[in-house]
C-alpha positions, 0 to 999 in steps of 0.5 A: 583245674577242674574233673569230674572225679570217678570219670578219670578212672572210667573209660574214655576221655576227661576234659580237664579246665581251670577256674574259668572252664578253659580246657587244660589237659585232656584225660584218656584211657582204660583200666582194668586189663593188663597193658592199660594206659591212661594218657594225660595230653596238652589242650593241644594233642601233645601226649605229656604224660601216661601209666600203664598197669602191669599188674593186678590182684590186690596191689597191681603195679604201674608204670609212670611215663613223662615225656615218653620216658619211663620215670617211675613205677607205682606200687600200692600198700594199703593199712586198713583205711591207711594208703601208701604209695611208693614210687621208684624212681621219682622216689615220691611217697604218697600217703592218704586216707581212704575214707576221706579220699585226703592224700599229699605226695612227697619227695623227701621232705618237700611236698609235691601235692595235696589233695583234700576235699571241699565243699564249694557253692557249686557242689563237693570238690577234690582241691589239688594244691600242686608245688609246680605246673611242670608237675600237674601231669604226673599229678593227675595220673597219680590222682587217676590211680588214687580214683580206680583205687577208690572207685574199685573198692567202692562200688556204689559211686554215689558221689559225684567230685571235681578237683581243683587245683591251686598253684603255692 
């Protein structure tokens, strides 16, 4: 799958494809207020997953909702160019790079999502590599934080990515 990075974290809507450009998910939302929300719907309107910010200041908190079910809340810590994310509930670890924008998800020992960057012949891409499709929508709002996250502290925006996911 396929989205322009920095534009999951925008306000609006983002087409999400696969390799051959058929539309997956749609991405809509806003960030940066108190009681924001971005949704991750099926091609065809059904709402699968979503986040809703509770907090701000410099480690804002998050809500992670599957199936209109609160499943967990999304705290950040971060360690100079070191990122940790805990999520209560699906007592998932996402740890990364920052500088890299290189990040996995965990539970427990099993890997749940990579996330690195590519150069592919048709530009930069950010390559998700996720364990199970009935995952992909936590994915992706997860990958929508991890971009806010990047896109705030980094205000130039001067990249333009795409992600890319691979199924194991």
């Amino acid at each position: 799958m396929y989205a322009h990075r920095y534009r999951l974290s925008a306000q609006g809507a983002t087409k999400i494809v696969d390799e051959n450009s058929k539309a997956i998910y749609l991405v809509v939302g806003n960030w940066g207020r108190h009681q924001d929300v971005l949704s991750v719907y099926s091609i065809s309107g059904e709402l699968l997953a979503h986040i809703k910010q509770r907090g701000f200041g410099v480690f804002p908190k998050f809500e992670l909702f599957a199936n209109n079910q609160k499943v967990g809340i999304l705290r950040r810590i971060n360690f100079a160019s070191k990122d940790l994310i805990l999520i209560r509930g699906l007592n998932w670890i996402v740890t990364g790079n920052i500088p890299n924008f290189n990040y996995k998800i965990y539970q427990k020992k099993d890997l749940i999502m990579s996330l690195q960057e590519v150069l592919l012949a048709s530009g930069s891409f950010l390559e998700l590599t996720i364990s199970k499709k009935s995952k992909e929508p936590l994915c992706l709002c997860i990958v929508a934080i991890l971009d806010y996250f990047e896109n705030s502290t980094n205000k130039k925006g001067q990249f333009r990515y795409r992600f890319q996911i691979k199924y194991n």
